[in-house]
N, C-alpha and C positions, 0 to 999 in steps of 0.2 A: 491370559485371555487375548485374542488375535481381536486385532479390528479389522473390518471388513473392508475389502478393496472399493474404491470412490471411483467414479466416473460421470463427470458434468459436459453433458452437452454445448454446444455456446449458446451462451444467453441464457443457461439453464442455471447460472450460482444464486445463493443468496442473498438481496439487495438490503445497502440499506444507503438509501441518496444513491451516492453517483459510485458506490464501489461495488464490487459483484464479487462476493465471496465464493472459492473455488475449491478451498481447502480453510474448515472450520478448526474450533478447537475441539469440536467432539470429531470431525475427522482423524485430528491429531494431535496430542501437548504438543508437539516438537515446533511447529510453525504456523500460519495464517498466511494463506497466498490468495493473492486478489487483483481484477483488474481494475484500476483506476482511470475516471475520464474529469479530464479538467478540463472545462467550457473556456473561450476567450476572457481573459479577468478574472478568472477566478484563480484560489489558491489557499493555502494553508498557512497560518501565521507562525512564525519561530514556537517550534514546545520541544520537548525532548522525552523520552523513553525510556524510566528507570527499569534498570533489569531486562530490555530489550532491544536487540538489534532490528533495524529497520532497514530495508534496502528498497530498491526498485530498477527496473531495465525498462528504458524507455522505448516505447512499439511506433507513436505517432507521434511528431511535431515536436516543438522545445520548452523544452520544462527549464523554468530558470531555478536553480539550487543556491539558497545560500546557507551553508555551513559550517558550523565550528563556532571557535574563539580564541582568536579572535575571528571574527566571518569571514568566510570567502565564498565568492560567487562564481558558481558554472553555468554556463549554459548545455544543458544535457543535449544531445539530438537523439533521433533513433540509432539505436544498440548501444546507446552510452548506457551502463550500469554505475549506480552508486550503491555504497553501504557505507550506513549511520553508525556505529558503534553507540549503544546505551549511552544515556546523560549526557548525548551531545544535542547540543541545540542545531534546529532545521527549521527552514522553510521553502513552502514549493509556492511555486507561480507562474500561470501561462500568460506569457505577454503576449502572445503573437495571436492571430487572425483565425486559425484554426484548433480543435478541440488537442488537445495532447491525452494520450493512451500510454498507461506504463504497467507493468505488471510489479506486484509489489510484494512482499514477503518482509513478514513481523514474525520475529522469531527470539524467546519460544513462543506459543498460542497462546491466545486471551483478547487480543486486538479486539476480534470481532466480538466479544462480549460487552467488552466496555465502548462501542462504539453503538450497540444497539442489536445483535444478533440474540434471538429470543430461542433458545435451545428447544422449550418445548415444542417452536412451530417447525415443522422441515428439519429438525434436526437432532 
């Protein structure tokens, strides 16, 4: 069975908070892409992703990374890309004054399910 070709306008993905789903899992098993906006202070605390890889390429401002183990911390800028490898421990955080934009990719798909994405609405 073929699945249909996608096309999201901007601003046009599936919300849920501050991410914009662009590529669901009924889009595709293979992955979940989404754009991410971190407000000044905000951020994500250290979890990790069994049986998923998680990446992201940073669009706007600096996203501080800290990752692994034992930890290490980058400061991401724009078109810095990272990739997570599964069961590794992360955390993201915007220190700085301005909102940071990253385009993100969980792979394979499911993200958006267990984040809140309602399959029967929009999808």
């Amino acid at each position: 069975m073929s699945r249909p070709v996608v096309v999201v306008e901007p601003g046009g993905g599936q919300r849920v908070g501050n991410v914009e789903f662009l590529a669901r899992t009924s889009d595709t098993p293979f992955f979940n892409l989404a754009i991410v906006v971190l407000a000044p202070g905000q951020g994500v605390s250290s979890h990790s992703h069994p049986g998923e890889d998680d990446s992201w390429l940073v669009l706007d401002g600096v996203l501080s990374v800290t990752v692994g183990s034992p930890a290490r911390e980058v400061q991401a800028g724009p078109g810095t890309y990272v990739l997570v490898p599964e069961d590794t421990p992360h955390a993201l955080d915007n220190r700085g004054d301005t909102a940071v934009r990253l385009l993100n990719v969980h792979a394979p798909g499911g993200f958006d399910r267990r984040i809140g994405i309602d399959e029967a609405v929009g999808g």
